[in-house]
C-alpha positions as YAML, in Angstrom:
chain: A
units: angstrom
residues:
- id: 1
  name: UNK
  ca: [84.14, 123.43, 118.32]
- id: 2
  name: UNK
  ca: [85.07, 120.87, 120.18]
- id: 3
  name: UNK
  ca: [82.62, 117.72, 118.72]
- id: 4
  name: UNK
  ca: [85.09, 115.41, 117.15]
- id: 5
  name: UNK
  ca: [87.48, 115.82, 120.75]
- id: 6
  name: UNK
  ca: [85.83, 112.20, 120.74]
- id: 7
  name: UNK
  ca: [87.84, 111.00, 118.35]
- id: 8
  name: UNK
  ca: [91.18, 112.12, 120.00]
- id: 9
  name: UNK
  ca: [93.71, 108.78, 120.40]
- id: 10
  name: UNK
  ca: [93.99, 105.35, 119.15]
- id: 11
  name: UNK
  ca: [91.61, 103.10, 117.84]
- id: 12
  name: UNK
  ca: [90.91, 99.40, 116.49]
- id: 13
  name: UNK
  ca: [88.25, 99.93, 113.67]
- id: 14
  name: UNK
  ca: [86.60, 96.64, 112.45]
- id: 15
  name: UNK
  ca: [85.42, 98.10, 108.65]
- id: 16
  name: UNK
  ca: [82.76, 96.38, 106.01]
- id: 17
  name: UNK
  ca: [83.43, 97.75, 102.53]
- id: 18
  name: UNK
  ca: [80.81, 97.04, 99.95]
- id: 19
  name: UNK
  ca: [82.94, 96.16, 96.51]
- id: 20
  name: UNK
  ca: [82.01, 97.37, 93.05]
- id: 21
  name: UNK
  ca: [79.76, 93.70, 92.49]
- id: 22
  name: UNK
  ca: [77.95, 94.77, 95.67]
- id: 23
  name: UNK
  ca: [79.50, 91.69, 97.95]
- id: 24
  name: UNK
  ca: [80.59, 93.12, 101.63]
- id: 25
  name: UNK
  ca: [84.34, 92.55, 102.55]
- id: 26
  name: UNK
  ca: [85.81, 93.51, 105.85]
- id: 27
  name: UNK
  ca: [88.79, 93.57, 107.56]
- id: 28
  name: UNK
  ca: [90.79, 95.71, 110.36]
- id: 29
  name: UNK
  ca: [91.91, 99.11, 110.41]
- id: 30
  name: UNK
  ca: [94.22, 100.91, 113.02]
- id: 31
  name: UNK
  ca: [93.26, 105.10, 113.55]
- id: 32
  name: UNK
  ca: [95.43, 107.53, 115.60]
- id: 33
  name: UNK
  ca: [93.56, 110.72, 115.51]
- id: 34
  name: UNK
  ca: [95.20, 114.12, 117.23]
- id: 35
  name: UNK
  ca: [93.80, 117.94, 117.69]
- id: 36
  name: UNK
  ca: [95.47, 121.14, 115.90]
- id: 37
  name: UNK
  ca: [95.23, 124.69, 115.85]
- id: 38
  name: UNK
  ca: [94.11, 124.44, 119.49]
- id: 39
  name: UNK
  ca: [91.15, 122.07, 118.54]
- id: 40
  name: UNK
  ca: [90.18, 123.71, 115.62]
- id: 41
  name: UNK
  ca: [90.96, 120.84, 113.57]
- id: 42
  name: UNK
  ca: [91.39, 117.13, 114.34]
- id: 43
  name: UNK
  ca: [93.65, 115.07, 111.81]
- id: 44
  name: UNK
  ca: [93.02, 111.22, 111.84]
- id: 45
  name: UNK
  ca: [95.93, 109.15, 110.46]
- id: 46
  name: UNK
  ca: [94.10, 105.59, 109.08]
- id: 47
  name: UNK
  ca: [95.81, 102.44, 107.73]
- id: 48
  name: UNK
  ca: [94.85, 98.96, 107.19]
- id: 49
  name: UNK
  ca: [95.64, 96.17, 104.49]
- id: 50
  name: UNK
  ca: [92.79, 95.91, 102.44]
- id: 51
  name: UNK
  ca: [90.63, 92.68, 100.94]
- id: 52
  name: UNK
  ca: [93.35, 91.63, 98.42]
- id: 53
  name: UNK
  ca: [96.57, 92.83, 100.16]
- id: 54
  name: UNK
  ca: [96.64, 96.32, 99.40]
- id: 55
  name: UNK
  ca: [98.18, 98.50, 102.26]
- id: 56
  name: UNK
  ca: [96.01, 101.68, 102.15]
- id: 57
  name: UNK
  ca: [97.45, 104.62, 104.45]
- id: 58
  name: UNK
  ca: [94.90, 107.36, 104.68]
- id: 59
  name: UNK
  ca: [94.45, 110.99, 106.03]
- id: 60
  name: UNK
  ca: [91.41, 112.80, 107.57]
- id: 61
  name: UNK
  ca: [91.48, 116.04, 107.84]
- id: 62
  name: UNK
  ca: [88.64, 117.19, 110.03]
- id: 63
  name: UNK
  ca: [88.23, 121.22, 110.45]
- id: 64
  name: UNK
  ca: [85.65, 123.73, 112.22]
- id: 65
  name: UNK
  ca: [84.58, 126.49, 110.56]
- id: 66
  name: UNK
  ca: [83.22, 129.08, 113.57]
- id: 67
  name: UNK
  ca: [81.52, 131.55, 111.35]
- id: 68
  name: UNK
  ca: [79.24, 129.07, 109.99]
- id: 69
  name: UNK
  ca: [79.17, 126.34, 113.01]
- id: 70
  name: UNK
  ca: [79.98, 123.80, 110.20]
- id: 71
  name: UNK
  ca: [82.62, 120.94, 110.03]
- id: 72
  name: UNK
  ca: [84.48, 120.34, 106.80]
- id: 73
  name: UNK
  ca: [85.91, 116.82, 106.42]
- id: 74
  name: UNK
  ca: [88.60, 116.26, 103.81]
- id: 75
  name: UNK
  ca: [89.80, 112.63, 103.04]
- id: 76
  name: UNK
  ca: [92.72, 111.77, 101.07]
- id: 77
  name: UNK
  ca: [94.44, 108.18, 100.91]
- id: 78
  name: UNK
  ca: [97.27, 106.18, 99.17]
- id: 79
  name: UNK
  ca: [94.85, 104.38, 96.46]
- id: 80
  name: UNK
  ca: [93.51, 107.79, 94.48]
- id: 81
  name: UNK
  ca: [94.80, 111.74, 93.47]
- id: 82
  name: UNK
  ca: [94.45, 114.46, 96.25]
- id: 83
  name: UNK
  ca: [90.61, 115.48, 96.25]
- id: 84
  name: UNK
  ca: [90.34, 118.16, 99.07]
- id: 85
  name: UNK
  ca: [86.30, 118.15, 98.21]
- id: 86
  name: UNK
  ca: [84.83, 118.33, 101.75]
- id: 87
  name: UNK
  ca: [81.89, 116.98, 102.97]
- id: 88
  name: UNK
  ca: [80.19, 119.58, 105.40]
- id: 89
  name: UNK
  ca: [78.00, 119.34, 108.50]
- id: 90
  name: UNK
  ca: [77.59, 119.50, 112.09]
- id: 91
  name: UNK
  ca: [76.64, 116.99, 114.79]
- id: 92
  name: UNK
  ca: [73.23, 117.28, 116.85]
- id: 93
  name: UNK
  ca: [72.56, 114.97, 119.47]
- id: 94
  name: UNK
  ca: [75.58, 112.53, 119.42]
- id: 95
  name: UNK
  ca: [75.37, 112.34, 115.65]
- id: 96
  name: UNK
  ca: [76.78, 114.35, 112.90]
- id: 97
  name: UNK
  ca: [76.58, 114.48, 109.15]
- id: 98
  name: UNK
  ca: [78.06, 115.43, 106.44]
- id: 99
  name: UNK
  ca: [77.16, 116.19, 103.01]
- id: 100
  name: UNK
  ca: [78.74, 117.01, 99.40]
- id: 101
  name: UNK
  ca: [77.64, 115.92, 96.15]
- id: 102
  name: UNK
  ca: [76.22, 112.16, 96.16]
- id: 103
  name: UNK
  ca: [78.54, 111.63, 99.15]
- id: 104
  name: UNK
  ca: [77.05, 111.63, 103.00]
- id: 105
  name: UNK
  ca: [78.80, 110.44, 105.49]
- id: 106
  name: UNK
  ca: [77.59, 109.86, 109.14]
- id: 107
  name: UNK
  ca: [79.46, 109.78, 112.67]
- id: 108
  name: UNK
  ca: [77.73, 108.25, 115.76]
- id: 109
  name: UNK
  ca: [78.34, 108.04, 119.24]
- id: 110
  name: UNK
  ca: [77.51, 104.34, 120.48]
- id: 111
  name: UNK
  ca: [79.12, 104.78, 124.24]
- id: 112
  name: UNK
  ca: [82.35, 105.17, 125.55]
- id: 113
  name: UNK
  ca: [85.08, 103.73, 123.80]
- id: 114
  name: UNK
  ca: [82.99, 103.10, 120.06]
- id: 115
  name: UNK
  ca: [81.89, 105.20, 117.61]
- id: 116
  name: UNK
  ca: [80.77, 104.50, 114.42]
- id: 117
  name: UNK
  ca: [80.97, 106.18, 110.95]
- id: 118
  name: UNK
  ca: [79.16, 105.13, 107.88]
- id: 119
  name: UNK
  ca: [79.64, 106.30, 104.34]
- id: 120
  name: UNK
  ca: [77.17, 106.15, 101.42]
- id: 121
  name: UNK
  ca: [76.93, 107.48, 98.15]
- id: 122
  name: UNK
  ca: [73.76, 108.65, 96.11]
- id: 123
  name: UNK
  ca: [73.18, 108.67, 92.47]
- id: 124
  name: UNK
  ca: [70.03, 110.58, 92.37]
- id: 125
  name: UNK
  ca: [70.89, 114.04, 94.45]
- id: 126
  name: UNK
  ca: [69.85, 112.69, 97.82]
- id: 127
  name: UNK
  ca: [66.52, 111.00, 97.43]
- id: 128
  name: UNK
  ca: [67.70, 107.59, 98.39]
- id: 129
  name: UNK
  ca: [71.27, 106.69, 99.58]
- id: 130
  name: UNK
  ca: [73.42, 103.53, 99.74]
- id: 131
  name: UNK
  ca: [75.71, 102.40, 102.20]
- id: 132
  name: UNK
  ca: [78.86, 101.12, 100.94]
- id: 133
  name: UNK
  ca: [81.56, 101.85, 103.92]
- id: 134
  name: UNK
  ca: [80.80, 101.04, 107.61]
- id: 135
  name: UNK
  ca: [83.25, 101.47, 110.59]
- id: 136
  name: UNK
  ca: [83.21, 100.52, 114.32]
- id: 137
  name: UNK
  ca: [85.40, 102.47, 116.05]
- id: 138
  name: UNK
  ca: [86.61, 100.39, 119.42]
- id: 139
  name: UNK
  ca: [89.45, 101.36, 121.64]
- id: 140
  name: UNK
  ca: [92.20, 98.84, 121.69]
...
């Protein structure tokens, strides 16, 4: 229950964002993340001016699931329509993921202070996977 307590306070996230013509931007993010329900669920607050100028404010929201040991991590954000889809996992080892349809992302523990999380997205049910979000997590 308590595997994303890592995540707890502030952070300076340097992202890379792979755009729709496959070129990598990147630019800064700041995350404030904070526990609920007694740890139960963690709920990351994420904002950052985006490649182009667009202010993007966005919302994890990160919750345990004890009668199946699984995680289910919800993202919604200022640039699309509520999706509560989660993706679903568990970490092992200092590394989670998380799956849901043609989505996976992955957390990893790099030391103290930095973490990194990677997105990618799949277009033929899992056999082979592209990564087209990447964050470094660093404590400011």
């Amino acid at each position: 229950m308590n595997d994303f307590a890592f995540l707890e306070g502030s952070w300076t996230v340097a992202n890379r964002k792979r755009s729709a013509d496959g070129s990598w931007h990147e630019f800064t993010a700041r995350v404030r993340a904070e526990p609920r329900l007694d740890g139960w669920v963690m709920l990351e607050d994420f904002e950052a001016v985006f490649p182009g100028g667009l202010l993007v404010k966005g919302l994890a929201v990160i919750a345990y699931d004890p009668a199946t040991d699984l995680w289910h991590h919800a993202w919604l954000d200022s640039r699309v329509s509520p999706d509560f889809t989660p993706v679903v996992g568990r970490f092992e080892g200092g590394r989670g993921e998380f799956h849901a349809p043609g989505l996976r992302f992955r957390w990893e523990l790099a030391g103290p202070g930095s973490v990194r999380w990677e997105q990618a997205v799949s277009e033929d049910d899992g056999l082979t996977w592209e990564t087209n979000w990447i964050m470094e997590y660093r404590r400011p």
